[in-house]
N, C-alpha and C positions, 0 to 999 in steps of 0.2 A: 442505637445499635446498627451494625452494617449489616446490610443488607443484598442477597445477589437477585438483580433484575429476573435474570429467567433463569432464577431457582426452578426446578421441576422439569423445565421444557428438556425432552428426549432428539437429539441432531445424529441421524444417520447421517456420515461424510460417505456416500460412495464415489468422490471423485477422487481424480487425483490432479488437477490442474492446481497453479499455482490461486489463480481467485478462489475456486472453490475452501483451498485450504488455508487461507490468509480468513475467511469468512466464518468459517471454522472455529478457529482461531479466536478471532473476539466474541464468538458466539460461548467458547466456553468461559473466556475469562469473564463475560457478564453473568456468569455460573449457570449456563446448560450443562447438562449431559452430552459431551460430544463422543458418539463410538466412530471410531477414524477404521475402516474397514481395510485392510492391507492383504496383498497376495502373500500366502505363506513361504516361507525360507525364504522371501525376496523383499516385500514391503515395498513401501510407496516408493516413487521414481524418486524423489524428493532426497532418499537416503542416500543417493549418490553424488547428490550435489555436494562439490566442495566450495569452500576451504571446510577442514576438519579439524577438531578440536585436539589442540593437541599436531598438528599436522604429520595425523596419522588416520589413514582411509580406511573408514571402515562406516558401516551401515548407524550405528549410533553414537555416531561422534561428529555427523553433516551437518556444520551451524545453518546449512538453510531445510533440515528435517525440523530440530531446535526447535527454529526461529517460529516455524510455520502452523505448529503441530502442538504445541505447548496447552496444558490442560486437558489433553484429547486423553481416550482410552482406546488402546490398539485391539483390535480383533482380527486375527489372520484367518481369510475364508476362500475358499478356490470359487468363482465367481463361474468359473467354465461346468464344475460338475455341477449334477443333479441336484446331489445332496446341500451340495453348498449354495445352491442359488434360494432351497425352498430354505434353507437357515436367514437370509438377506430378507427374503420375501417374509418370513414370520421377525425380524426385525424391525423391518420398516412397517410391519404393523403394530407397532405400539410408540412409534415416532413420530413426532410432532411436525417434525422436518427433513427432509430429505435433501442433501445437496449433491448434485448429480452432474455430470461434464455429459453436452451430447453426442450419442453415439449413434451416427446414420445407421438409418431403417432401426434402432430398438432404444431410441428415447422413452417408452413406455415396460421397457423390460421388467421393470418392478413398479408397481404405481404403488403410490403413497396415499393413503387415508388423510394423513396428514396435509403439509405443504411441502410441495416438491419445488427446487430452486435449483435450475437447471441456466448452467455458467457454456454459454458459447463466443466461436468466435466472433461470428455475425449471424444474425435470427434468418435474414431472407432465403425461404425456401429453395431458392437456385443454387443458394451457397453451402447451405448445410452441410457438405464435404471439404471446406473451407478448411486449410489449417493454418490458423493464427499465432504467428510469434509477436513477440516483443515490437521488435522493429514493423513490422507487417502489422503489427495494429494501431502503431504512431502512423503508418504512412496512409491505411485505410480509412481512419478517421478524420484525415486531413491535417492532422498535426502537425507532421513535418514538413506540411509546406509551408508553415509559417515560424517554424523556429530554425534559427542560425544565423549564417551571415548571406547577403545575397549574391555575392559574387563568388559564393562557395556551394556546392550540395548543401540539403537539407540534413539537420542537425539533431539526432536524435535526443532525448533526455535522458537520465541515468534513470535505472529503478527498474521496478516492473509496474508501471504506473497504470496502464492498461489493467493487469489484474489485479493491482489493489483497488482502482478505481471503480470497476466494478465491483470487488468485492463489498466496497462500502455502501453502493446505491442497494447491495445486496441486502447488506443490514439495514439500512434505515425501509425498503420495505417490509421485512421481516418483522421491525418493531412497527411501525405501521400500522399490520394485519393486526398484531398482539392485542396492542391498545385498541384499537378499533372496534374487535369482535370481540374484546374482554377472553382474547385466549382460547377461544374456540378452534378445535381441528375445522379446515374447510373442503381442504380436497381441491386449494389453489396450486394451479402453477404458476410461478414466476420465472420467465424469463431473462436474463440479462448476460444481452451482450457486449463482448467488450470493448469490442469499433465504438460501436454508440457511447456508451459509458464513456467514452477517451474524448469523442466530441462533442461532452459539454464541458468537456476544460477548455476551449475556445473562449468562454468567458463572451464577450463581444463580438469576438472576429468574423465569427460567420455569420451574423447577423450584419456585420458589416455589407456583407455580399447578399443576404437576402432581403433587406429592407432595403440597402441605398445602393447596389450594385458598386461596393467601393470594395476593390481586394486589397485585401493587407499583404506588404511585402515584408518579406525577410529581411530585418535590419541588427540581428547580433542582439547582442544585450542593451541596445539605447530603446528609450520609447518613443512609438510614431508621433507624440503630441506635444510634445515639450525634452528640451533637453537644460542641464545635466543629467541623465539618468542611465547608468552605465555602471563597468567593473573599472576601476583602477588598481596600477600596482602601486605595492607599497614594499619595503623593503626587505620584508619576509614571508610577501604574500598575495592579497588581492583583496579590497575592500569595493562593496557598491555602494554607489552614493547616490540620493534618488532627492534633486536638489533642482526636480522642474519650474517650482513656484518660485515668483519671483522675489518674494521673501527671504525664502530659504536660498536662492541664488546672492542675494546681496550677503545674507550671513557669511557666506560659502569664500565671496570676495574678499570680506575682510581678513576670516582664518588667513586667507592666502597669503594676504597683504599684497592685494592688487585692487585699493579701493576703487580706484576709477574705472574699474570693470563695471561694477554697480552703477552706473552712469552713463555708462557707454552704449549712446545708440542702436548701435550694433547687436545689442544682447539686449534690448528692452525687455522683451517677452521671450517666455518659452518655446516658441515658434520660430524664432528671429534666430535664439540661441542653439534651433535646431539645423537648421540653414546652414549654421557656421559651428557645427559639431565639432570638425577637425580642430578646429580654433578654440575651440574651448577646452576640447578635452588636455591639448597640449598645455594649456593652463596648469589645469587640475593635476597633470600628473608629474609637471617638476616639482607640486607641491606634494605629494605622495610619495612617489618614488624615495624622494627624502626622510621618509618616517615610517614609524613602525605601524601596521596595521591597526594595533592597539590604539597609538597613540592617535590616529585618523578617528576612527570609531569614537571614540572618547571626548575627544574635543567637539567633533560635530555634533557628535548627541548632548554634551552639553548647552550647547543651543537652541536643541529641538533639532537638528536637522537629520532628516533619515541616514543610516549610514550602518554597516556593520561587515565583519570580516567574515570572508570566504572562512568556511569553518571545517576542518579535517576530521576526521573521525573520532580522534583522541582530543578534539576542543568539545566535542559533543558530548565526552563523558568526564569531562571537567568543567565544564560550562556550569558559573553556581548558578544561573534560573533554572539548568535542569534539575541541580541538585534540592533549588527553594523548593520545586513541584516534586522533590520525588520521583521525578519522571523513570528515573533506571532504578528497577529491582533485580534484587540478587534471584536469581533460581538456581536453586541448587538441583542439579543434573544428575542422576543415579549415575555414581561411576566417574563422573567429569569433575566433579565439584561444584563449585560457585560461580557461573556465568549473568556479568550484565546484563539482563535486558531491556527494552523500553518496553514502559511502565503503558497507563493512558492517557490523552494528549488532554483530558479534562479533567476534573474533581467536584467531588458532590460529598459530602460530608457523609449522607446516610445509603451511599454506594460503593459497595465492594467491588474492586477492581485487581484483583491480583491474581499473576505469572505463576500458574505452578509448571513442575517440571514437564517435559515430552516423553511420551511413553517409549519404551522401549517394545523389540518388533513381539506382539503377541500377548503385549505382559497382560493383559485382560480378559483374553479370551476365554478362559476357563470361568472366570466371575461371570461374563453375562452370556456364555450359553447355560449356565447355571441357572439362570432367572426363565429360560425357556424352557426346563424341567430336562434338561439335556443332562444325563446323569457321567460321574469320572467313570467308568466302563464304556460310555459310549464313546466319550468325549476319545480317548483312548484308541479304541479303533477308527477313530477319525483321521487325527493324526497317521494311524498307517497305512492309510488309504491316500491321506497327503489331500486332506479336504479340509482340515483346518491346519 
């Protein structure tokens, strides 16, 4: 029987940044209780994001509200008055977690009995008025000095990888703490920021520079260590072929039907065939350029050799291994219909994993200041006071 991992556990969201609510996010769909706390008649920033479903603008129709938010229960509370902060403050005392954006000088505005998981843009005390974008946290972490081409500016990534990135170091302490304490509230905070978070996708590189003082330079899509390993075009598109070993280079030679490349001093080693990149790549791409990306993809891999087509958005929701996983579920969206989403990147037989829809702005708030003995008279005059 399936089963939700953090069945029971209670997630006050009081952020509103893009990790905290990406963290959210999978916190519910591994089935927490997530309350998404939203300023009333306005809601999260998020609901302004477009594109909109339908492309038509409006607060709940934002596929990045959707996308981010799914699972959650809205509760619209004025954070500025009186009455609305002691509502937050008797909230996040019956929650397990807290996830909180920091806000100089009142990080501690509401403390949490619980776990508080407070999403910045960098931790050091100098910075804390730091504001972090997208780009500003590729460039902070050192990222972009190593992704592009070199005789060009640095090269940002697509996504918001900074705050998913974080968002995910987020969860895996959160389960962490779980398993560890057998689920006990602790009265931890965790911090994570998202510079840091973004510089341990270096993988190597910066260790490069602190173990052996070697800096990695910008070199496009080839690898520092061996080549072929690169993008090619193909006739409707763009295939990478990742064909450093010298194995999988001789294969590479034949497909081409340039056998005496595989022999050819010149290209012994991956190193060699690094040397003379330009040369090789001019190889590889009168053999591409000529064919369909498919058909590149297909033929390499039936050899074993790495290879696979630049993928567009609408290959991702045809692509059958995401269909063999299941990966995209239907959520059906109050009011929208039936929108694709992705599903979870794993599977476990006795784990419940599934997309419910995103709330709409407030649709919960009468249900859980209910549970606080918060009666519909009072609740009532709340509203005309413009506190919920």
């Amino acid at each position: 029987m399936d089963t939700a991992l953090l069945e029971g556990t209670r997630v006050v969201e009081l952020a509103s940044s893009i990790a905290a609510a990406y963290c959210g996010k999978v916190l519910a769909e591994l089935g927490a209780d997530v309350i998404k706390l939203e300023a009333p008649g306005v809601g999260d920033p998020t609901r302004a994001y477009g594109p909109f479903v339908g492309a038509v603008p409006d607060p709940e129709r934002s596929a990045g509200y959707i996308y981010v938010h799914t699972g959650k229960r809205s509760v619209t509370i004025d954070r500025a008055a009186p009455l609305g902060q002691s509502l937050i403050s008797r909230l996040i005392a019956d929650a397990d977690v807290t996830l909180i954006d920091r806000v100089p000088d009142s990080a501690d505005e509401f403390p949490c009995p619980g776990t508080t998981v407070e999403f910045v843009g960098t931790a050091h005390p100098e910075h804390q008025h730091f504001v972090v974008s997208d780009l500003v946290g590729y460039a902070l972490s050192g990222y972009l000095y190593v992704d592009g081409s070199g005789e060009r500016e640095p090269l940002k990534g697509g996504g918001r990888q900074p705050a998913h990135t974080a968002s995910n170091y987020a969860i895996l302490a959160l389960l962490a703490q779980r398993f560890g304490d057998d689920g006990r509230r602790s009265g931890r905070r965790i911090v994570v920021p998202e510079v840091e978070s973004m510089a341990t996708m270096h993988w190597y590189t910066t260790v490069m520079w602190t173990y052996a003082r070697i800096k990695k330079q910008r070199i496009g899509n080839r690898l520092d260590l061996s080549h072929p390993v690169s993008l090619y075009p193909c006739r409707d598109g763009w295939v990478a072929i990742g064909a450093g070993g010298n194995d999988a280079w001789r294969l590479l030679a034949l497909v081409m039907e340039r056998p005496e490349l595989a022999d050819d001093p010149r290209f012994a080693d991956g190193a060699s065939r690094l040397q003379r990149a330009d040369e090789v790549d001019a190889f590889i791409k009168e053999y591409t350029s000529l064919r369909t990306r498919e058909d590149v993809m297909s033929t390499l891999q039936g050899l074993r050799v790495a290879c696979g087509f630049v993928s567009t958005p609408h290959d991702l929701l045809v692509d059958p291994q995401y269909g063999a996983r299941e990966y995209w579920q239907m959520l059906d969206q109050p009011g929208l219909g039936q929108l694709a989403t992705p599903g979870a990147p794993f599977k476990d037989a006795e784990l419940e994993f599934q997309a419910r829809p995103a709330p709409r702005l407030g649709q919960h708030t009468a249900d859980v200041l209910q549970t606080l003995g918060i009666s519909a008279e009072d609740q009532r005059h709340m509203r005309w006071d413009h506190v919920i």
